[in-house]
N, C-alpha and C positions, 0 to 999 in steps of 0.2 A: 504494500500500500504506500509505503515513505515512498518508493522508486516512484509509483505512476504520480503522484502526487508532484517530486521534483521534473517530470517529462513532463507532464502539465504544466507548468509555469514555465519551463523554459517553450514550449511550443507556444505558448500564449505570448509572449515577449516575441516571436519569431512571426506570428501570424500575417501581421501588418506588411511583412514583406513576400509575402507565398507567392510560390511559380512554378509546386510544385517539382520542384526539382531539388530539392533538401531533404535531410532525413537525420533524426536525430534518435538513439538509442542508448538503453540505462538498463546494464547485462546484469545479472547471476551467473559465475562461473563454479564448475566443480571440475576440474584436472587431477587424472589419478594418477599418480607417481610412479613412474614404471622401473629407472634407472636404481640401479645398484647404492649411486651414489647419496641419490635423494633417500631412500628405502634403511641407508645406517642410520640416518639421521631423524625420521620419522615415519611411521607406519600409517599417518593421515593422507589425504586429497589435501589437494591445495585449491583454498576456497576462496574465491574474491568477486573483483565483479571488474565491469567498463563502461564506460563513456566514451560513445564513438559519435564519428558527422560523417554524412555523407553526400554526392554531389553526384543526379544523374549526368551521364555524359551524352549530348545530342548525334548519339551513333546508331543508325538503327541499323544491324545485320540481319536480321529475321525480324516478321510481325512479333509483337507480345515478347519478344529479349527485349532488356533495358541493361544497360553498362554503366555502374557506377565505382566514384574513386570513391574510398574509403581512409578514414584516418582514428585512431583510436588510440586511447590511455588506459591501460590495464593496470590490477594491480591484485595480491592476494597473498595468502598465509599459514602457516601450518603449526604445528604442536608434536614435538617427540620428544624421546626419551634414548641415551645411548649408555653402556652396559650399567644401565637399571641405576645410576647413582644422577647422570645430570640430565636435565632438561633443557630440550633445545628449542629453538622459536624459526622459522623462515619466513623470510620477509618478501617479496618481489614485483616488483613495476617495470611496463613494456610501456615501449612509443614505439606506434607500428602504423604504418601507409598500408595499402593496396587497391587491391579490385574485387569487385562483386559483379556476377551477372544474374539478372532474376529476371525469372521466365513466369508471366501469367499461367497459371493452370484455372483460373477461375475470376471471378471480380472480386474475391474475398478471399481468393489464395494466390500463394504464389511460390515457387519451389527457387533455391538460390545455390552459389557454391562460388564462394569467393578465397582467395590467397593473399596473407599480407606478408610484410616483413620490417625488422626493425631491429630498436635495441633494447635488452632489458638489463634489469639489475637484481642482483639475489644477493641478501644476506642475510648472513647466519650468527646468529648467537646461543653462546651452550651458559649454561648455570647450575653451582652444585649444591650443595646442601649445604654446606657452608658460608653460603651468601656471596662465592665467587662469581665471578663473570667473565669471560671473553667473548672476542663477536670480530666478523671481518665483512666486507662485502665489495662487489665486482662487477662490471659491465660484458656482460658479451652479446651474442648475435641471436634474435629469433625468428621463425616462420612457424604461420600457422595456413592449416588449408582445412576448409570444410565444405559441408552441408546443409542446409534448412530448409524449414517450412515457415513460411509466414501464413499469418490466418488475421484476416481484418475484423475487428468489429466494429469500426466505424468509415465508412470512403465517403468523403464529403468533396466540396467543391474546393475547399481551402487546405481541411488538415485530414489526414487518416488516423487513424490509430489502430494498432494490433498486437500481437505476439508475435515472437518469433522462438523458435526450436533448434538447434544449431547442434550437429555434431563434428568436433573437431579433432585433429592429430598436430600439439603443439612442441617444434624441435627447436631445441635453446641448443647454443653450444656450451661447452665442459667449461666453468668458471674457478679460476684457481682461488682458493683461500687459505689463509693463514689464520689461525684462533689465536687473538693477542689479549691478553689481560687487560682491561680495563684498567684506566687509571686507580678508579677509588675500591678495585678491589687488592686484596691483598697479595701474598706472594704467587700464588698460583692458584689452581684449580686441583679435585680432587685427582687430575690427570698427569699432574703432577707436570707443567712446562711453565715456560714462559713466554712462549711464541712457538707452539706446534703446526706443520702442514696438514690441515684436514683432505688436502688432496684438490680435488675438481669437483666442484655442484654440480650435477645437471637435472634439471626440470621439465625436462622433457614425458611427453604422454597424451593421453586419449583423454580428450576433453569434452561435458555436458554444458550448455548456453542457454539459456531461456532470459529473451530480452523483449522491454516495454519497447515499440518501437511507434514513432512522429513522423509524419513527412508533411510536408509543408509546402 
């Protein structure tokens, strides 16, 4: 309810300039953890969500395709535990471009499959029972490619409104970290270092999308 709530106000601030050819969206994501690397580090999904714009492109190659660019701010988070003494936390934000093509199946549906790419960021922090802390975080490279369904329940002259269903396969590259002590915790962790290589994150996996979707 918070999300359509916030898509509502912003399509309403957007109204005034409608041409139809805008689209704005405010995601739920669930991405399941598949890599090795993410899986020591936590046995959760990484849950978050997006805000994305979109801009149809005046190309028409077939009746009913529409081509649009796409642009999006991702972000989300996880919860684990590593050999049963610390708790760990994952953090992660994407800024990602691409394209969408969506094909009319109906006046109130429509079937899509779009590919972005960009850059994200993941960091990691471990903590032990002790009240220590370390944490480190990294930039590297992502793409996502998927699937959806959109379903309208409102096509008006100025704004639409609907859902959308998205099934995705999100590939981050391997992001190197180091676990460095916090300043105000003490000597170490119960891991006993003072700057350990946790190796390469990656975040990579099969991802669930269910997003409020405006076009304008």
């Amino acid at each position: 309810m918070r999300n359509a709530i916030i898509l509502g106000v912003l399509l309403a601030a957007a109204t005034a300039h409608a041409d139809d050819h805008n689209e704005l969206t405010l995601t739920e994501t669930n991405r399941a953890l598949r890599t090795s690397s993410a899986n020591a580090v936590t046995g959760d999904s990484l849950i978050g969500g997006a805000l994305g714009y979109a801009r149809k492109l005046d190309i028409e190659l077939v009746p009913r395709l529409e081509l649009w660019a796409t642009g999006a701010f991702a972000w989300g988070g996880a919860d684990g535990q590593m050999f049963q003494t610390l708790t760990t936390r994952i953090d992660a934000l994407a800024f990602t471009v691409g394209a969408r093509a969506r094909y009319a199946l109906h006046r109130l549906v429509a079937a899509s499959a779009r590919i972005d790419v960009g850059t994200a960021r993941a960091a990691l922090s471990l903590n032990d029972e002790m009240g220590h802390s370390a944490s480190d975080h990294g930039w590297g490279a992502t793409t996502q490619a998927g699937v959806a369904l959109d379903f309208y329940a409102l096509r008006g002259t100025h704004v639409t409104l609907g859902l959308r269903f998205e099934l995705s396969e999100v590939a981050t590259s391997s992001i190197p970290l180091t676990a460095t002590p916090d300043s105000s915790s003490a000597d170490a962790l119960t891991l006993e270092m003072t700057a350990a290589s946790l190796g390469s994150l990656n975040l990579s996996g099969p991802c669930f999308a269910a997003s409020f979707v405006g076009q304008f």
